[in-house]
C-alpha positions as a Markdown table, in Angstrom:
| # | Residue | x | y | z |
|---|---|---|---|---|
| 1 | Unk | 30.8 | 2.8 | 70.3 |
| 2 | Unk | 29.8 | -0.7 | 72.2 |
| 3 | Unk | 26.6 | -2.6 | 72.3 |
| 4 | Unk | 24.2 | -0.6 | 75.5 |
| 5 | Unk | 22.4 | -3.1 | 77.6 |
| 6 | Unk | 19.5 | -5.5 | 76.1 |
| 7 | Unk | 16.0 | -4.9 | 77.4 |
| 8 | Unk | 15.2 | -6.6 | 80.8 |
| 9 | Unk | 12.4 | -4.8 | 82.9 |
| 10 | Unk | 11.8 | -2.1 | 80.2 |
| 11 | Unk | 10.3 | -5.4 | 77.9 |
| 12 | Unk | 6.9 | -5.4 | 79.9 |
| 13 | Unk | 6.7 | -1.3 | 80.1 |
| 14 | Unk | 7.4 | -1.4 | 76.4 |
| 15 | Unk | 4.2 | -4.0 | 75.6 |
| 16 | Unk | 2.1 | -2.1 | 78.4 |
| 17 | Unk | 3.3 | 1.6 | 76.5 |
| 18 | Unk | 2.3 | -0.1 | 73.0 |
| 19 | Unk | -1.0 | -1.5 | 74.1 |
| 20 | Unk | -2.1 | 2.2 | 75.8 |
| 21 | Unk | -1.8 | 3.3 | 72.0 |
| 22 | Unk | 1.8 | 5.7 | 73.3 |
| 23 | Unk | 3.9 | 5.9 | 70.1 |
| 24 | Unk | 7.4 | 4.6 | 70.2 |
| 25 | Unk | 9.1 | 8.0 | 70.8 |
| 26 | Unk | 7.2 | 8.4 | 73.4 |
| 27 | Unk | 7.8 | 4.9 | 75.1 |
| 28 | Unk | 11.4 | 5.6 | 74.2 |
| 29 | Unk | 11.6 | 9.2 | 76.6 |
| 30 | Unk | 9.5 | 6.8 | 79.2 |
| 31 | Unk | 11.9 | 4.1 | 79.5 |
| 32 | Unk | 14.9 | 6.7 | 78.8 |
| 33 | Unk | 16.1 | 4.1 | 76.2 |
| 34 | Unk | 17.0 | 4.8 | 72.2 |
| 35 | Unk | 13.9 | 4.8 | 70.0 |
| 36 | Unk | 16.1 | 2.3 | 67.8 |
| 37 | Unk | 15.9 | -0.3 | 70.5 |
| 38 | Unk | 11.8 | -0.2 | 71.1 |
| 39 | Unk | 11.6 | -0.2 | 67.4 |
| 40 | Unk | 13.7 | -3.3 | 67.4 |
| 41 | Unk | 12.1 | -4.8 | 70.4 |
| 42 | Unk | 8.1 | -4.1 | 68.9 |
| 43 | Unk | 9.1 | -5.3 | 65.4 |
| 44 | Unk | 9.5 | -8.8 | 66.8 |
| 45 | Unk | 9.3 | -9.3 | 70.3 |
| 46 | Unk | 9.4 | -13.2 | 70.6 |
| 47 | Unk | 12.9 | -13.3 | 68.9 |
| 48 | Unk | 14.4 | -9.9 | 70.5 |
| 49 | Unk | 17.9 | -10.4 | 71.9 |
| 50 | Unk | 18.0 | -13.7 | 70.4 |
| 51 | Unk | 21.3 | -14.6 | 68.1 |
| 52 | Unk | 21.4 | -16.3 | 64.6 |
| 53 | Unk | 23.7 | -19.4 | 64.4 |
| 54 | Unk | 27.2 | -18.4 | 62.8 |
| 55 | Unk | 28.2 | -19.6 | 59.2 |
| 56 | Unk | 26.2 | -21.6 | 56.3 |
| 57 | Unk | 24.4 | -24.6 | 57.0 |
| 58 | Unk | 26.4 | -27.9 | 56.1 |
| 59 | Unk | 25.2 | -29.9 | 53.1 |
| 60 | Unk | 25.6 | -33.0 | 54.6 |
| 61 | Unk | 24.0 | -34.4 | 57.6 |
| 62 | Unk | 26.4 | -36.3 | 60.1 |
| 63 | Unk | 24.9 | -39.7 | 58.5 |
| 64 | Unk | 26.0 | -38.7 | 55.0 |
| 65 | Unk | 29.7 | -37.8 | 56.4 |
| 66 | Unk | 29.6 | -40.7 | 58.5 |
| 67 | Unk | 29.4 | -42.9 | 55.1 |
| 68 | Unk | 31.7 | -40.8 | 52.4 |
| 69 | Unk | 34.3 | -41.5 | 55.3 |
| 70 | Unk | 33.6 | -45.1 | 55.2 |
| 71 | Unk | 32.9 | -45.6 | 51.3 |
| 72 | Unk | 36.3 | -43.5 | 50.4 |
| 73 | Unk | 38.2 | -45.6 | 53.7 |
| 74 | Unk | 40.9 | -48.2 | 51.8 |
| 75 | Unk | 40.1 | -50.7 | 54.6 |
| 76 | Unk | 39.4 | -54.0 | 52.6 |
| 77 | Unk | 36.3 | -55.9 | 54.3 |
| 78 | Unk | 36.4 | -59.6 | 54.3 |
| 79 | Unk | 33.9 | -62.2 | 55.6 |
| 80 | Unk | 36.9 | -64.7 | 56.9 |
């Protein structure tokens, strides 16, 4: 079963439905969307539909590459 649509218009009934004191099942029937998604969408509104970057952070920054690559290079340096 795919992914359903993200919250567009239903984001501002959702914050106008929470603030009237309606419970999320009940904004859910509103909006006729899952009660998962307003869950997901009151838990943390500011970052809702928002994707974490893939894979571990590097341990190195591009400066530290940048010199391993040129300490390890076999180039021989010479002031002539």
């Amino acid at each position: 079963m795919g992914r359903g649509n993200p919250l567009t218009d239903e984001q501002g009934l959702i914050d106008a439905n929470s603030t009237l004191g309606m419970s999320n099942q009940q904004t859910a029937v509103f909006i006729g969307r899952s009660l998962n998604v307003v869950n997901n969408y009151i838990k943390d509104p500011r970052h809702y539909g928002t994707k974490k970057p893939p894979g571990q952070p590097s341990l190195f920054s591009d400066r530290d590459k940048r010199n391993i690559v040129r300490k390890a290079s076999n180039a021989v340096t010479s002031c002539a």
